[in-house]
N, C-alpha and C positions, 0 to 999 in steps of 0.2 A: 976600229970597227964602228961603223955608222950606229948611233941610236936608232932605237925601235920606233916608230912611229908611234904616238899616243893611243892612238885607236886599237893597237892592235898589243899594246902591252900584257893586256890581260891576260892572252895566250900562253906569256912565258913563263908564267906560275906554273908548277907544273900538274898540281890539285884541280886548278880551274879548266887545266887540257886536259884531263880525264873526262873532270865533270860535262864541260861541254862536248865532246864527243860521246861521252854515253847515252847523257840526255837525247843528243840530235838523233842518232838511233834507234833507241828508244821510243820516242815521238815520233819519229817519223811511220815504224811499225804500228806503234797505237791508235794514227789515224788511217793508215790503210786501211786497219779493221773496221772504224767509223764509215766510211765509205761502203764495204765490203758487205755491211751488214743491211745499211737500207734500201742496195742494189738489189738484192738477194729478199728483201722487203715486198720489194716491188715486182718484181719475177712470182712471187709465190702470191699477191694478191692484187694486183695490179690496183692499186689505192694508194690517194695520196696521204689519206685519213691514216692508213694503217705507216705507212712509210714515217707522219711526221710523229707518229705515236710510238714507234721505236726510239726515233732521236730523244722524245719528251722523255720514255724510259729509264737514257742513261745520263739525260741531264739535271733532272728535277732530285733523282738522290746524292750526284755529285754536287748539286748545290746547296744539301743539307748537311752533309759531310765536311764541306770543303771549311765552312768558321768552325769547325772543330780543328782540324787541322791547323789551320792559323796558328791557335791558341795554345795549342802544343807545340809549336816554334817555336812560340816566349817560353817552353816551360825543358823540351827534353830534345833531344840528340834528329837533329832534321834527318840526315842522312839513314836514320831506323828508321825513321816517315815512311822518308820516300821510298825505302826499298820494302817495306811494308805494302806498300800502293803497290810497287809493280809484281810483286811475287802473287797477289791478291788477284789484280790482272793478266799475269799469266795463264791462271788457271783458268780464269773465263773463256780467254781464248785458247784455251785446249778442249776443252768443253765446246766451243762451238767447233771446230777443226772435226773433233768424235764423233760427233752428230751427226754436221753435215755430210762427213765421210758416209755414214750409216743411214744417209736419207730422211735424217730422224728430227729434223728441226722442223717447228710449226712456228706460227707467226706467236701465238704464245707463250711456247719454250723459249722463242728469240727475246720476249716482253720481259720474259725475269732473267735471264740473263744478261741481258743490256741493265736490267736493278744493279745486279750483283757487280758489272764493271761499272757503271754510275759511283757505287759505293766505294769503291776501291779506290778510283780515280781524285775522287774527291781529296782524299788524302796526299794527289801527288803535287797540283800545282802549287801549295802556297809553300813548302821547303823546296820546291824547284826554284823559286823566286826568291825565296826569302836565305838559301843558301849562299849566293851569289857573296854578301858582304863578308861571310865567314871563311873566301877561299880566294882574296884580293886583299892588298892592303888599300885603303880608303882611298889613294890618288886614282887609284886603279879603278873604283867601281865603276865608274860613267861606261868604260869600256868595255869591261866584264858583262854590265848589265845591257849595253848592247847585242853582244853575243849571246847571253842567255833568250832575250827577246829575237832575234835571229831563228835562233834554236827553234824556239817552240812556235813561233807565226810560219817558218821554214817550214816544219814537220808536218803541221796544221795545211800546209801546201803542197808541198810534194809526196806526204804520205799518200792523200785523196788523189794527187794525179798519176802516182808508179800505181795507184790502186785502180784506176779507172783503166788504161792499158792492161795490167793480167788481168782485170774480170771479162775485158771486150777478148781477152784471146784465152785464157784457159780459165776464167770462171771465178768462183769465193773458195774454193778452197784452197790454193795455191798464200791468196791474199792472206787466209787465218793461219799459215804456215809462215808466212815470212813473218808476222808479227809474232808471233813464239820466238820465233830465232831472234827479234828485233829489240825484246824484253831481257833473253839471255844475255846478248852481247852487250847492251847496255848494261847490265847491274854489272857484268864482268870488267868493263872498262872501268868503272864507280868502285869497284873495291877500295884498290888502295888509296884513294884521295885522303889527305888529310885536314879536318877543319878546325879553326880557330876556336876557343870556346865562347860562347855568345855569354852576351852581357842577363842574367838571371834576374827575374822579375818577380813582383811578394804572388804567391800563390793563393789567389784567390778565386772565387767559386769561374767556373767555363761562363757561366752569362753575364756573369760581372764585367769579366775581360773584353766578352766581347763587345759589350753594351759602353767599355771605351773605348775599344776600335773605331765602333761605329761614330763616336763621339768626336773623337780627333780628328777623324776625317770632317766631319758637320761643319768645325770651327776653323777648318782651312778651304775656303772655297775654288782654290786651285785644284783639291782632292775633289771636291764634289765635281767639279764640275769635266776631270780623271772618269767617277764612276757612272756618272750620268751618260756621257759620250759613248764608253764602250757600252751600255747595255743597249742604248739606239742604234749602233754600228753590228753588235750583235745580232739582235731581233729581225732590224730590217735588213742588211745588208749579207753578213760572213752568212746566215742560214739558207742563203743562196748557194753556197759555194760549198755547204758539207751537208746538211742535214737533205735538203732539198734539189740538189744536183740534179739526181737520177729523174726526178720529176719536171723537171725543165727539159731535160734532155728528150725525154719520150714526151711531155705533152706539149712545149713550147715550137720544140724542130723536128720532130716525129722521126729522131731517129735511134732511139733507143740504146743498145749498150756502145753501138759506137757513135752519140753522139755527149754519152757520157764521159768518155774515154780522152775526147779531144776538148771538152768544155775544163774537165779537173786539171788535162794536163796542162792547158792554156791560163790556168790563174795561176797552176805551180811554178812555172814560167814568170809570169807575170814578180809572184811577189818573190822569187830569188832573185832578178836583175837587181829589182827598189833593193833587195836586203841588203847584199851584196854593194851596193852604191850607200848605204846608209849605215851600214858598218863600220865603215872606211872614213865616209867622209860629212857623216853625221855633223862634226862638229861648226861645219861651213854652215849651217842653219837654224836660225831661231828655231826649237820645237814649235810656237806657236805657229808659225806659215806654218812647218811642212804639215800640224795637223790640221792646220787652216784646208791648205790645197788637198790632202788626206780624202777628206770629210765629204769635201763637193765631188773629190773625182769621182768616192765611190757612188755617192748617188746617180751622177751623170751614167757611169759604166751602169748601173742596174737600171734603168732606164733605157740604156741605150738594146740591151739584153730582150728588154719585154716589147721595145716600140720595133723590133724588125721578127718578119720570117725567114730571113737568110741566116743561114749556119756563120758566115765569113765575117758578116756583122757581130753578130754572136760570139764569136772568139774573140772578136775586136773589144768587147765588152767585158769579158769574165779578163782579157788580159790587165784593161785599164782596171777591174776592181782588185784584181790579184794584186799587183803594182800597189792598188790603195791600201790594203788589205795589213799588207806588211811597212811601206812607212806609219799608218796609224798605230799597227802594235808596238812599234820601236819604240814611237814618239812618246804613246801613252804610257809607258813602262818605263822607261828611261827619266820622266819628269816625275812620276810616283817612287820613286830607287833613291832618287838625290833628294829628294822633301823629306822623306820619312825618319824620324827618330830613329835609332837602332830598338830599342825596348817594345816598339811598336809596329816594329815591320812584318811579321808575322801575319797578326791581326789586319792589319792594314790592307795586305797583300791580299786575305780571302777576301776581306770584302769586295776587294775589285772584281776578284775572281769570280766572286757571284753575281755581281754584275752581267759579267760574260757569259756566264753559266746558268743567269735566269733567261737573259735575252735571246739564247740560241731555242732552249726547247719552246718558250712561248712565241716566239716567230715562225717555228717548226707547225704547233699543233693551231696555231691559228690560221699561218699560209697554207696545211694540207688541208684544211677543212674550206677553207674559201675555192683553194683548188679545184678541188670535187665539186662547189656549188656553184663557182661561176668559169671561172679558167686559169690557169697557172700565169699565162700572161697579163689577168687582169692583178693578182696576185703580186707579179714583179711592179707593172708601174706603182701601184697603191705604194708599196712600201719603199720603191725609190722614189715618191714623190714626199713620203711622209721624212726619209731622209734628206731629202732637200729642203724641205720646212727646217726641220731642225737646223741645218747647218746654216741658213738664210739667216733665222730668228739668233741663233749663239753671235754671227758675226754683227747682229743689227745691235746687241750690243756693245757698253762702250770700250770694253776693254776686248771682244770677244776671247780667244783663246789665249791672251798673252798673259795669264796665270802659271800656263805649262812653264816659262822661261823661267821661272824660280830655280836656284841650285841648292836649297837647305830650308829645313825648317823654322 
């Protein structure tokens, strides 16, 4: 019997086939509802203010939440975490399914609810990330940890795009239905996984810990420069592509839910081919190029987005940043996965995540508000030119991104 290819070992644990099929379901329903909800934003006040004020909603307490979570990786049982986060998210999205069923949702009811999943959420991604070491043995991480990042850049794509199609043909509540069912089947597949017991750490106060998280990363300038990237790539770039969709769609190509529908599904498109090819064949490439070429495409693709009025252009764009969207998540996860200390990966982990998690709602509440004052299109080039600054200035240094190449700490 032929050996398994490297890449794809991870698979045949059979904890880590739960795990990754739960997750991918899971996520993928959890960002339908992210779509689903600032569509449904914008339908009830046609504002971009109010659209990127919902995203800010459920990311600004996900991002207060999320270094708590960490820290509890170093200390208690991940897998109670995580399904703590989704059971918590479940209910939200029942709650909004109730409502909107009963015509009963206001753009305020939606304000604290988007809190209440902000809250929840916070708590899922750093034991989504930080579990990966506890359900592989160590040859195996690089590849596990590819499939996890898969997983959730996947989700983050094709939830928004299966969610732009049902809202363009039967609407949000179809959408906050299949994410119920998306949170059950997921924690169902996740039962029985079994994981390794992690290495335990001295128990010291939450700000302590985390104030060495922050630490360890400082003193590895390969991490900072991990946390710095994704919150630029976040702010300016991904808040394109989730918080801010529905508003390109209607104010850029004036075509409203269905030009929503073909914009979401064209990035989903986009970053399954790159995963799918970077899964596999990941190892054929320095992380630094691919996040080298990453970084520029996607400024090019948002650029290319805000400098035309053709719709065909347009798709042409969200596919080149989708494509960008998921070699960047792979690369920047997969170089943070192999650095990290075991006792530290927790920690580690949120902070990146807040990274992520600062850069989307403050790209959200500052791109809706520019929106409204000048134009969604002035809105795109600013911030794909402001990412192409960055990515110009990282390479004009001397080593630019060839930090990511590290395989250990």
């Amino acid at each position: 019997m032929p050996a398994q290819p490297a890449a794809l070992r991870a698979l045949s644990h059979r904890s880590f086939l739960l795990f990754f099929i739960g997750v991918s379901i899971a996520t993928t329903g959890q960002f339908m509802q992210s779509l689903a909800v600032p569509f449904y934003v914008n339908e009830l006040t046609d504002s971009n203010f109010w659209v990127g004020s919902s995203a800010f909603a459920v990311l600004i307490p996900s991002l207060i939440t999320t270094p708590v979570a960490g820290i509890w990786c170093d200390r208690i049982n991940r897998k109670a975490i995580l399904f703590g986060s989704f059971l918590l998210q479940l209910a939200g999205s029942v709650a909004f399914l109730v409502l909107y069923s009963a015509d009963a949702l206001t753009p305020w009811l939606i304000i604290g609810l988007q809190v209440v999943v902000g809250v929840a959420s916070g708590f899922q991604w750093a034991p989504t990330q930080a579990m990966t070491s506890l359900l592989v043995p160590p040859e195996d991480l690089l590849s596990a940890v590819r499939f996890v990042s898969l997983s959730f850049t996947a989700g983050r794509a094709l939830g928004p795009a299966m969610a732009g199609l049902i809202l363009l043909n039967w609407g949000p509540g179809p959408a906050f239905a299949i994410t119920i069912v998306g949170f059950v089947l997921g924690m169902a597949f996740m039962v029985p996984m079994k994981l390794r017991p992690a290495m335990p750490v001295l128990r010291e106060s939450l700000m302590m810990q985390f104030r060495q998280g922050i630490d360890y990363i400082w003193r590895r300038p390969a991490m900072r420069l991990v946390v710095v990237t994704s919150f630029i790539v976040a702010c300016f770039g991904a808040v394109f592509a989730f918080a801010l969709v529905a508003s390109v769609a209607d104010d850029v190509f004036s075509l409203g839910d269905g030009g929503l529908g073909w914009l979401t599904a064209t990035f989903g498109f986009g970053s399954l081919v790159v995963g799918l090819y970077v899964t596999r064949h990941g190892d054929r490439h320095l992380r630094s190029r691919v996040e080298m070429t990453a970084v520029g495409v996607y400024a090019a693709g948002v650029l290319l987005v805000g400098a035309t009025p053709w719709l065909v252009f347009g798709l042409v764009g969200y596919f080149i940043f989708g494509a960008a969207h998921m070699a960047h998540g792979v690369t920047v996860n997969s170089s943070l996965q192999v650095q990290v200390d075991e006792q530290y990966r927790g920690r580690v982990i949120s902070v990146w995540m807040m990274s992520v998690l600062a850069g989307l709602p403050i790209g959200s509440l500052i791109g809706g508000y520019l929106g409204d004052l000048v134009s969604m299109r002035f809105v795109l080039l600013l911030f794909g030119g402001l990412l192409a600054v960055f990515w110009a200035t990282t390479m004009a240094r001397s080593n630019g991104f060839a930090g990511l190449d590290l395989d250990s700490d």
